[in-house]
N, CA and C atoms as an extended XYZ file, in Angstrom:
204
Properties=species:S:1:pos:R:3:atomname:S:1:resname:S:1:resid:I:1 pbc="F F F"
N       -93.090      -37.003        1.589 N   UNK     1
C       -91.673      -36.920        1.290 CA  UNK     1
C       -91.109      -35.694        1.993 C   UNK     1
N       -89.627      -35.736        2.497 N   UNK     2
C       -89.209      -34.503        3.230 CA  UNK     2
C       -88.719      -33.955        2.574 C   UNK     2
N       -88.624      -32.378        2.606 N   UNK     3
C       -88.039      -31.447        1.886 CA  UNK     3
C       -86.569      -32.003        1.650 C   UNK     3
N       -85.679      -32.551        2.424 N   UNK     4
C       -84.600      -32.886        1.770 CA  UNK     4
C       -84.597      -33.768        0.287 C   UNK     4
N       -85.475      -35.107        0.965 N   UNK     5
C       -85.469      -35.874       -0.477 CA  UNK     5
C       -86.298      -35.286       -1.668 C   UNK     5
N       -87.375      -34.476       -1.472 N   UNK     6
C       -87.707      -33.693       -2.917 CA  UNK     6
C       -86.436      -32.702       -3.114 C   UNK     6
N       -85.576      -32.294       -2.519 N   UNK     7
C       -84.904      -31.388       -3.087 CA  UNK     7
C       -83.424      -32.462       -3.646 C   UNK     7
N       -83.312      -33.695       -3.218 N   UNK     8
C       -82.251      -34.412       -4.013 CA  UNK     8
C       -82.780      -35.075       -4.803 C   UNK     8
N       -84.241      -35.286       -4.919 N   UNK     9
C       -84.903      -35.940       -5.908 CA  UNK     9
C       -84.973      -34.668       -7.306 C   UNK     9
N       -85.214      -33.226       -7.108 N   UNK    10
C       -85.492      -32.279       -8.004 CA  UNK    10
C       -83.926      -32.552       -8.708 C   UNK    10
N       -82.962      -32.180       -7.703 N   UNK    11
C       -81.613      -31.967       -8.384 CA  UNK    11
C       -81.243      -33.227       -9.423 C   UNK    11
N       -81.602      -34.338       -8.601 N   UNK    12
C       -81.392      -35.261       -9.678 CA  UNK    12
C       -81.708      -35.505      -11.178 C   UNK    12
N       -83.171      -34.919      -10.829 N   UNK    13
C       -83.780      -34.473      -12.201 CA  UNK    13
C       -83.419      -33.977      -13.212 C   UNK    13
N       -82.807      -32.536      -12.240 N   UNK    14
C       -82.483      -31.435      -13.410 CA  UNK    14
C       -81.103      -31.790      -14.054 C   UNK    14
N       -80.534      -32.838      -13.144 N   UNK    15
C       -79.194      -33.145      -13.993 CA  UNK    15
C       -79.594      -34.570      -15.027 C   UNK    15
N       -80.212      -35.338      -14.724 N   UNK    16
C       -80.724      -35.804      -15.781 CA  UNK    16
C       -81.358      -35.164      -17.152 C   UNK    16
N       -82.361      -34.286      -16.679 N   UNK    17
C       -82.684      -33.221      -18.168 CA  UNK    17
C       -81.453      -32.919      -18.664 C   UNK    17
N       -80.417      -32.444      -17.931 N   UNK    18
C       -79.326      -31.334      -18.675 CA  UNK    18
C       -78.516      -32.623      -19.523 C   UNK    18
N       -78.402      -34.028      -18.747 N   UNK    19
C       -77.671      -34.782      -19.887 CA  UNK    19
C       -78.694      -35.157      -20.988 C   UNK    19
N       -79.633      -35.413      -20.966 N   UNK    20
C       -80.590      -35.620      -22.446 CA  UNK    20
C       -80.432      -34.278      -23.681 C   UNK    20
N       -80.846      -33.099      -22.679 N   UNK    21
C       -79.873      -31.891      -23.234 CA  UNK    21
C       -78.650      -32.000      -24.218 C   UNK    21
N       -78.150      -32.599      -23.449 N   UNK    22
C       -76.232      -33.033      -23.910 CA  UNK    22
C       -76.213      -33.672      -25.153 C   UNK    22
N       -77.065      -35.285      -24.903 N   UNK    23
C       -77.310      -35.862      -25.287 CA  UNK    23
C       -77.950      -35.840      -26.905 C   UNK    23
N       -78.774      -34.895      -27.003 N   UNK    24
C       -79.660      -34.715      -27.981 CA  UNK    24
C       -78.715      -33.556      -29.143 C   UNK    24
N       -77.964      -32.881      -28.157 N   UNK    25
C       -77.300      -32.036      -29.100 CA  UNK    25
C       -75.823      -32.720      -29.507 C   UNK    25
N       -75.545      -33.725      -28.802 N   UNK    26
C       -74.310      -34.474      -29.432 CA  UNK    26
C       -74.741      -35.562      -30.583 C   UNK    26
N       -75.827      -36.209      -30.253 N   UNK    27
C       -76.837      -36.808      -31.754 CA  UNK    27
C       -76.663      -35.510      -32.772 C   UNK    27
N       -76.831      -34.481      -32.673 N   UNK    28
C       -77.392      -33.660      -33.632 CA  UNK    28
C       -75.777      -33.307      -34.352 C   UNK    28
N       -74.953      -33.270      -33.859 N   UNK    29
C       -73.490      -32.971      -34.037 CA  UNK    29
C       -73.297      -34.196      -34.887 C   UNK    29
N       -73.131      -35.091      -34.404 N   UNK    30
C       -72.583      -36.482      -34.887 CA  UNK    30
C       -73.495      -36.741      -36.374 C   UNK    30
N       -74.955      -36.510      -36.376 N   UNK    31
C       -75.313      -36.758      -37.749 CA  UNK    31
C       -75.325      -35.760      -38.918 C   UNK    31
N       -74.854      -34.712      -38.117 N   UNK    32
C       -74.548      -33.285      -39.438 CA  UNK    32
C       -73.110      -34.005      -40.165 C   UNK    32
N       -72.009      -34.186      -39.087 N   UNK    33
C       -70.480      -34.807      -39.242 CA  UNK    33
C       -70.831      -36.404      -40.588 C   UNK    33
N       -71.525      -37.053      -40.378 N   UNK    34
C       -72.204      -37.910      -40.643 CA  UNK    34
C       -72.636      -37.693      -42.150 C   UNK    34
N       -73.159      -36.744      -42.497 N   UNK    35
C       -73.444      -36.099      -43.443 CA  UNK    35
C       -72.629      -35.788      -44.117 C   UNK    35
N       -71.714      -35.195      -43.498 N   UNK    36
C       -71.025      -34.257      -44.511 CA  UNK    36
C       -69.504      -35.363      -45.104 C   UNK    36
N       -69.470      -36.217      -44.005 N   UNK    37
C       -68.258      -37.611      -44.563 CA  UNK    37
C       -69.029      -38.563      -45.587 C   UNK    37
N       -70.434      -38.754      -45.447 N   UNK    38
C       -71.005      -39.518      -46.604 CA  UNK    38
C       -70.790      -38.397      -47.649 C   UNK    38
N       -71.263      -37.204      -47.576 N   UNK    39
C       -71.232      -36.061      -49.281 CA  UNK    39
C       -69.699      -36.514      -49.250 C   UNK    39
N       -68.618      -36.330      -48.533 N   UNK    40
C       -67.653      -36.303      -49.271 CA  UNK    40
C       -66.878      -37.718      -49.712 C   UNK    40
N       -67.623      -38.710      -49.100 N   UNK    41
C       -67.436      -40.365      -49.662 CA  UNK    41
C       -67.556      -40.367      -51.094 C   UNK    41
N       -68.991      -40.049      -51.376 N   UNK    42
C       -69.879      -40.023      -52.721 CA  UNK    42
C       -68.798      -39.362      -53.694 C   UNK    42
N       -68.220      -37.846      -53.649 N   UNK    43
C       -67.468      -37.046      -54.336 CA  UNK    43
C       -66.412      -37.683      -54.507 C   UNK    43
N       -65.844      -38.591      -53.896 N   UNK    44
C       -64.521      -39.019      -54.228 CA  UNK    44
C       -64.733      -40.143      -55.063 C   UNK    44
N       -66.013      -41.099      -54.595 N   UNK    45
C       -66.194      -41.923      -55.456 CA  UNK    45
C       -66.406      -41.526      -56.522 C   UNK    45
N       -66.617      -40.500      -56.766 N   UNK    46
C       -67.477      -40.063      -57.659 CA  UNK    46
C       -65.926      -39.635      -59.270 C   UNK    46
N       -65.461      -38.945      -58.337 N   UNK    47
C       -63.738      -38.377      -58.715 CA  UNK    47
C       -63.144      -39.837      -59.085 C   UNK    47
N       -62.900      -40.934      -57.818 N   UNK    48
C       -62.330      -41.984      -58.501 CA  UNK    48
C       -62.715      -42.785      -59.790 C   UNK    48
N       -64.373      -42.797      -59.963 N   UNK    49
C       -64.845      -43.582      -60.826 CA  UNK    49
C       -64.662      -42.374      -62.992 C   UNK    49
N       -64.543      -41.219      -62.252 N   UNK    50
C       -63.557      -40.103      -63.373 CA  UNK    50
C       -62.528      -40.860      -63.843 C   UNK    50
N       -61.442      -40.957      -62.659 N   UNK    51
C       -59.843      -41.192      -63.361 CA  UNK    51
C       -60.009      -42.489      -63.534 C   UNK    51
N       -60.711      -43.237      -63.014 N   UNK    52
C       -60.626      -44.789      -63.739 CA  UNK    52
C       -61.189      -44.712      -65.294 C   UNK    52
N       -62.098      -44.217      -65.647 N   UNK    53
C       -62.588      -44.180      -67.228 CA  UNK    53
C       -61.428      -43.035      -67.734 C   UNK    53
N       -60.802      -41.718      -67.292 N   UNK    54
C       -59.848      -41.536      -68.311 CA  UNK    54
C       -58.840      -42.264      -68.459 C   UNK    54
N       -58.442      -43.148      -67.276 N   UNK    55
C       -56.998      -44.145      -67.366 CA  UNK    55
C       -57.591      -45.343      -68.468 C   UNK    55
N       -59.103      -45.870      -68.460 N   UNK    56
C       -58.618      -46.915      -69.197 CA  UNK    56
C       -59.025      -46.339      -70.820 C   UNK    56
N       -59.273      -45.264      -70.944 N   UNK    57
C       -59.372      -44.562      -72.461 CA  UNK    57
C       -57.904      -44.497      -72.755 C   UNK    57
N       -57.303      -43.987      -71.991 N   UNK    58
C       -55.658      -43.873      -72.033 CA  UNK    58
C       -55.130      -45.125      -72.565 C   UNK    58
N       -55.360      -46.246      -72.010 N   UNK    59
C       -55.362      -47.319      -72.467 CA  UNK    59
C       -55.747      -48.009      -73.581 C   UNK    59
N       -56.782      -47.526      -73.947 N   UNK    60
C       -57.413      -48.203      -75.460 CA  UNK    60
C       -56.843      -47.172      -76.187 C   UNK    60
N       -56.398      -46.120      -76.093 N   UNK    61
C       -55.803      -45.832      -76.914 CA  UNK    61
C       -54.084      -45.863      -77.478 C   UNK    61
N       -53.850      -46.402      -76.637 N   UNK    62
C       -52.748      -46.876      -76.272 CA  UNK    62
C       -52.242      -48.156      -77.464 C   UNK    62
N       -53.492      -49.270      -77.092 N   UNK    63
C       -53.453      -50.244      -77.421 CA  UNK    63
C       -53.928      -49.805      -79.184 C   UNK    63
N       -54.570      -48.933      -79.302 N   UNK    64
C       -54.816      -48.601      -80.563 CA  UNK    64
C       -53.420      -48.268      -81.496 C   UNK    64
N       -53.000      -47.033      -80.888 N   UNK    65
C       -51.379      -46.766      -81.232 CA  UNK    65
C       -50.896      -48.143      -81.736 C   UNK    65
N       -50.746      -48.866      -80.493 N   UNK    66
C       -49.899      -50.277      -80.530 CA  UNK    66
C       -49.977      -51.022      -82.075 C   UNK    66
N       -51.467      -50.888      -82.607 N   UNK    67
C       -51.716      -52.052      -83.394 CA  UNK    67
C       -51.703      -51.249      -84.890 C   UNK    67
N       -51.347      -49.760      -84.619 N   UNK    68
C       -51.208      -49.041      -85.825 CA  UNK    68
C       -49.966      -49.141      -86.688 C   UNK    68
């Protein structure tokens, strides 16, 4: 092989490494982000499934009033 094509064959390389590089640290970004929108999915569900049991206590008691 001539020194030119090992030296466009090296470069090619090293820009391939540098996108796996890229690559590996934009995976790593995306599943922290990933993380942290599922914790805050869970919390809200978590919050919504709250105000639904005080709204329908609100309610039975409501209906309690009603029949008093």
């Amino acid at each position: 092989m001539e020194d030119v094509d090992l030296q466009a064959l090296t470069t090619k390389l090293d820009l391939l490494i540098q996108r796996a590089e890229q690559l590996k640290a934009q995976n790593r970004q995306l599943l922290a982000s990933e993380k942290a929108w599922r914790e805050e999915r869970a919390h809200l569900i978590e919050k919504n499934e709250m105000a639904r049991h005080k709204v329908e206590s609100m309610i039975s008691r409501l209906k309690a009033l009603e029949q008093d």
